[in-house]
Biopython code that builds the backbone (N, CA, C, O; Angstrom):
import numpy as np
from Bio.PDB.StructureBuilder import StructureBuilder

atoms = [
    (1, "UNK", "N", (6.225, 12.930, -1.895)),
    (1, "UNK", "CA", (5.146, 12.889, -0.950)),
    (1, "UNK", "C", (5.521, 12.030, 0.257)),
    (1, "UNK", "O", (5.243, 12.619, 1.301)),
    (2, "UNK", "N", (6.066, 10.816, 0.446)),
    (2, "UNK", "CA", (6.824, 9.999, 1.172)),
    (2, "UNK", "C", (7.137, 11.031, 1.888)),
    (2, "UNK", "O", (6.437, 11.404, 2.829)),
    (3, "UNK", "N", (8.508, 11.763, 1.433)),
    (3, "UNK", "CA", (9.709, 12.499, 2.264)),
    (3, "UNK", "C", (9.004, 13.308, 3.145)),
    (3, "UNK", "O", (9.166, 13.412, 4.361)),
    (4, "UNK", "N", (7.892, 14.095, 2.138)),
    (4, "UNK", "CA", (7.259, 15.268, 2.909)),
    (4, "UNK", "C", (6.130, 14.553, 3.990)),
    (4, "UNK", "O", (5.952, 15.309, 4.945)),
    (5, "UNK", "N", (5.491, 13.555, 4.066)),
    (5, "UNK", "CA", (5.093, 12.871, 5.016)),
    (5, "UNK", "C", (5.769, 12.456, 6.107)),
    (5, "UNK", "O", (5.221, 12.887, 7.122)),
    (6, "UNK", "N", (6.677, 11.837, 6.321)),
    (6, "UNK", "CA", (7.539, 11.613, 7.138)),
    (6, "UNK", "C", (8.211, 12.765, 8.255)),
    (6, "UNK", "O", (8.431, 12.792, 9.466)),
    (7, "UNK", "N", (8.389, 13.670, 7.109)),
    (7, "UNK", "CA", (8.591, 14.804, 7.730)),
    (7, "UNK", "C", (8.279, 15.460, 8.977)),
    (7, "UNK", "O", (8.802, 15.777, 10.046)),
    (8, "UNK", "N", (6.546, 15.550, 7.981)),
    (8, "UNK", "CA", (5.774, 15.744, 9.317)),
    (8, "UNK", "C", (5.155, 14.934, 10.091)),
    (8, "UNK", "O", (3.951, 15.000, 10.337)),
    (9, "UNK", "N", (6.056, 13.976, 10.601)),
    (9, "UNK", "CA", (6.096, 13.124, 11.572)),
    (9, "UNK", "C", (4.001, 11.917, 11.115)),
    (9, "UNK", "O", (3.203, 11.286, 11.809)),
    (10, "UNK", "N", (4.106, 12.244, 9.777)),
    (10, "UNK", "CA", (2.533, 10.678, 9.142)),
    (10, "UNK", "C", (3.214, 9.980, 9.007)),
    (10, "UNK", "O", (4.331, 10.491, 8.925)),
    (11, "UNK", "N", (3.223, 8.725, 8.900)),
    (11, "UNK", "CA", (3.352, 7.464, 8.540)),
    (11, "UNK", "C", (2.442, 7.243, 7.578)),
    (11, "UNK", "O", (1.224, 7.277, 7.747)),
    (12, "UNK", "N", (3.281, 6.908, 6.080)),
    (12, "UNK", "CA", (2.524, 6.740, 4.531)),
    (12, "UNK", "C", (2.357, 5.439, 4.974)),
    (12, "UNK", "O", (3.009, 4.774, 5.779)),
    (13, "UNK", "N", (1.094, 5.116, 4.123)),
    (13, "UNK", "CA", (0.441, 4.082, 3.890)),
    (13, "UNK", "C", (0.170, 3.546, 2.533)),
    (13, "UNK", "O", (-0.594, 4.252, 1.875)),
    (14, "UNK", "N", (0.602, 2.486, 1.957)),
    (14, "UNK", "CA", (0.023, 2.322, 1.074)),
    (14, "UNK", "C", (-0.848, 0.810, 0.709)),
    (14, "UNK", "O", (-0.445, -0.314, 1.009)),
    (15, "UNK", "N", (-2.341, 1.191, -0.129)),
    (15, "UNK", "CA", (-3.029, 0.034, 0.299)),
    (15, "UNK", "C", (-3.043, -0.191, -1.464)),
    (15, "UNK", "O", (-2.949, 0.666, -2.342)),
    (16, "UNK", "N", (-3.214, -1.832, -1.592)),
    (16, "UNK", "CA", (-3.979, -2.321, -3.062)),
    (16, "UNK", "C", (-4.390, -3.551, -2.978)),
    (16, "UNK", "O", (-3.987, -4.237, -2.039)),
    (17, "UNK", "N", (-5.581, -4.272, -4.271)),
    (17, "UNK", "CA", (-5.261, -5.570, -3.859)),
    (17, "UNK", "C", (-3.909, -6.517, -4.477)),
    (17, "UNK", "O", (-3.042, -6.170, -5.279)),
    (18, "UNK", "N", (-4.058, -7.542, -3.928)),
    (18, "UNK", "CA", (-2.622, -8.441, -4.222)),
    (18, "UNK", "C", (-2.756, -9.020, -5.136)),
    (18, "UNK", "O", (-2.018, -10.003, -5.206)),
    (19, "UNK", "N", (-3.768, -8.777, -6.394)),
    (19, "UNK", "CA", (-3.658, -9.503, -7.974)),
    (19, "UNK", "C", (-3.589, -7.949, -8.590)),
    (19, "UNK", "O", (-3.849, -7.654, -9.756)),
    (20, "UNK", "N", (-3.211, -7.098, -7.617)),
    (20, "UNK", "CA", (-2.334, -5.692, -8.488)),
    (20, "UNK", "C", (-1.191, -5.491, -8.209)),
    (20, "UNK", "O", (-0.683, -4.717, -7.397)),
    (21, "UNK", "N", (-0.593, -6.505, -9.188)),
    (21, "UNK", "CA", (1.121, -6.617, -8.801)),
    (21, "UNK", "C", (1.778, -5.212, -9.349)),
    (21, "UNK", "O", (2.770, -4.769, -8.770)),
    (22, "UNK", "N", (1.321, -4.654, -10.255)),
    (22, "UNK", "CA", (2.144, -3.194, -10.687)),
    (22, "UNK", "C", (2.129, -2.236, -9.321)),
    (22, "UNK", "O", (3.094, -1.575, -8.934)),
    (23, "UNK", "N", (1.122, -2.290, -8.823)),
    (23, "UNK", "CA", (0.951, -1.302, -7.821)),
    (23, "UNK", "C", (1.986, -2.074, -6.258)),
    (23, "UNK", "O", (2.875, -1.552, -5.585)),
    (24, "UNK", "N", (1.415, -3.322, -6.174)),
    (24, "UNK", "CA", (2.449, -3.931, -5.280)),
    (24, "UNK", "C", (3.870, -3.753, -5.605)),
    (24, "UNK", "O", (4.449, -3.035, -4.789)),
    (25, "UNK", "N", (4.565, -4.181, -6.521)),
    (25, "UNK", "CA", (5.977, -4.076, -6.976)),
    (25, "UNK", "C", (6.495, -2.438, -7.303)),
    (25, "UNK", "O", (7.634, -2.150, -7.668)),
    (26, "UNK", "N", (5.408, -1.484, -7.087)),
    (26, "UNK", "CA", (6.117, 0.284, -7.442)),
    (26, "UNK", "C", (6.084, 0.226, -5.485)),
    (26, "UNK", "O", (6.877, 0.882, -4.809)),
    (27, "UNK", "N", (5.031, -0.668, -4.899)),
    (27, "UNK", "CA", (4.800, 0.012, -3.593)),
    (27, "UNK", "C", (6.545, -0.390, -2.762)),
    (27, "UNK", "O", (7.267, 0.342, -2.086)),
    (28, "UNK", "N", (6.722, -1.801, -3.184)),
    (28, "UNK", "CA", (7.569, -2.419, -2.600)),
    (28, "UNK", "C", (8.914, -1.829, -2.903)),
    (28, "UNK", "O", (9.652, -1.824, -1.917)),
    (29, "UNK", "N", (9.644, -1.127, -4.441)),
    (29, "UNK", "CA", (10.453, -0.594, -4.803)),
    (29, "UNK", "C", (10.687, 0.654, -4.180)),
    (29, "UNK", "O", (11.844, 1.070, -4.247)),
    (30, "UNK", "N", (9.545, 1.594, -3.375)),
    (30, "UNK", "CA", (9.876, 2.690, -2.758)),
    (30, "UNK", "C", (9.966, 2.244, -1.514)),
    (30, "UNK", "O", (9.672, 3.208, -0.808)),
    (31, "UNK", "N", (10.252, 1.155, -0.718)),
    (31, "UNK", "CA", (10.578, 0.840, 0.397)),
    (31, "UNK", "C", (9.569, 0.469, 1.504)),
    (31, "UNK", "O", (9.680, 0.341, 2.723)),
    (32, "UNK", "N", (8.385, 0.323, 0.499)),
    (32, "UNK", "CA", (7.405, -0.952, 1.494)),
    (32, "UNK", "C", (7.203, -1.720, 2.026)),
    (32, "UNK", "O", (7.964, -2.436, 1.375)),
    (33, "UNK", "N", (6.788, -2.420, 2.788)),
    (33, "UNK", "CA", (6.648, -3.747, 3.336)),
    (33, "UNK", "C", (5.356, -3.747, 3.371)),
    (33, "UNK", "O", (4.645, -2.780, 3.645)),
    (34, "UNK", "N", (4.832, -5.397, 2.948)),
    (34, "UNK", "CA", (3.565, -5.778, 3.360)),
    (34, "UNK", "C", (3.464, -6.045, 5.329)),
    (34, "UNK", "O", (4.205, -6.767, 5.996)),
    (35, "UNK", "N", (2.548, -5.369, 5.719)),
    (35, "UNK", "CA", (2.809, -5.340, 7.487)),
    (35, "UNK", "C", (1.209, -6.110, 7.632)),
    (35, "UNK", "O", (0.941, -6.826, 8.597)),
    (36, "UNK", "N", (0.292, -5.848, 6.589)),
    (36, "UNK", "CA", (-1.262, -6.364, 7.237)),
    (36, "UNK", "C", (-1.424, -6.797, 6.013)),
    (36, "UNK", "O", (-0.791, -6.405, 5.033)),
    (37, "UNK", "N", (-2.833, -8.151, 6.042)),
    (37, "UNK", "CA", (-3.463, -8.766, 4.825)),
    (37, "UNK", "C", (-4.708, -8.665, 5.054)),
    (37, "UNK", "O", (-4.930, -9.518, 5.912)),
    (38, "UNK", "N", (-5.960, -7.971, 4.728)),
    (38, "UNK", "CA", (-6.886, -7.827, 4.799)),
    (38, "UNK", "C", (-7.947, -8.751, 3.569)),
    (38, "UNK", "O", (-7.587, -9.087, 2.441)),
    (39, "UNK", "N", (-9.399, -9.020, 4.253)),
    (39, "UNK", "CA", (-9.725, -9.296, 3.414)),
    (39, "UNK", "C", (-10.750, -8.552, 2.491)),
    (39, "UNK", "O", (-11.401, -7.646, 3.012)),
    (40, "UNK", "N", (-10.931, -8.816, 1.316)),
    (40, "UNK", "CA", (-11.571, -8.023, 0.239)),
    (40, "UNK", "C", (-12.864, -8.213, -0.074)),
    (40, "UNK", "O", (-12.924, -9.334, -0.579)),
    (41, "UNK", "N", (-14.142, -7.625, -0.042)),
    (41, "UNK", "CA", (-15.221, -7.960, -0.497)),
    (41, "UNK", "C", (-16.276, -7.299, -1.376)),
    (41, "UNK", "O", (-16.942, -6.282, -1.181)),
    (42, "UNK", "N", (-16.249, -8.026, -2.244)),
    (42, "UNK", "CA", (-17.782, -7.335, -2.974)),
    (42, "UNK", "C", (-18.655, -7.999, -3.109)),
    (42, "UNK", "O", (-18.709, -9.197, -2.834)),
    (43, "UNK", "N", (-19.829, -7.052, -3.740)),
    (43, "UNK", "CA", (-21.070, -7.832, -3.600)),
    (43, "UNK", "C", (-21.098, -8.697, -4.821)),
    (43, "UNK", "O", (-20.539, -8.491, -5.898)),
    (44, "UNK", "N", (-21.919, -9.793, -4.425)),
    (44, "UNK", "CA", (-21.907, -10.694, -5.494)),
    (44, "UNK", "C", (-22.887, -10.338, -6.777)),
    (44, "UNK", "O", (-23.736, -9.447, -6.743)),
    (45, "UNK", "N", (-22.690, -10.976, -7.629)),
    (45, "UNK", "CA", (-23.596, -10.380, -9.305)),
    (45, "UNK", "C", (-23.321, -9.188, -10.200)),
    (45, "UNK", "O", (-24.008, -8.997, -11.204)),
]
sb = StructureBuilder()
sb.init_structure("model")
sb.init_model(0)
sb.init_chain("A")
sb.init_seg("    ")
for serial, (resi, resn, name, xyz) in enumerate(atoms, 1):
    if name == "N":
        sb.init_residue(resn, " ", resi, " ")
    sb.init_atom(name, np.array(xyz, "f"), 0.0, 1.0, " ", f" {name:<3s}", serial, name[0])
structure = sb.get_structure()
């Protein structure tokens, strides 16, 4: 999906939060970089 994105000239994105290290460390192994840190919110209760 990468390859075929690129392809056609998208830029993949990939988003998670940062106490989801499985998803961070598969994102980073296919040649990710963290570029933005956003912040996260839910409602409280």
């Amino acid at each position: 999906m990468i390859r075929k994105s690129l392809e056609s000239g998208i830029t993949p994105v990939w988003a998670c939060r940062k106490e989801n290290t499985g998803s961070l460390h598969l994102a980073q192994s296919l040649g990710f970089v963290i570029t933005k840190v956003v912040p996260f919110y839910r409602l409280a209760g």
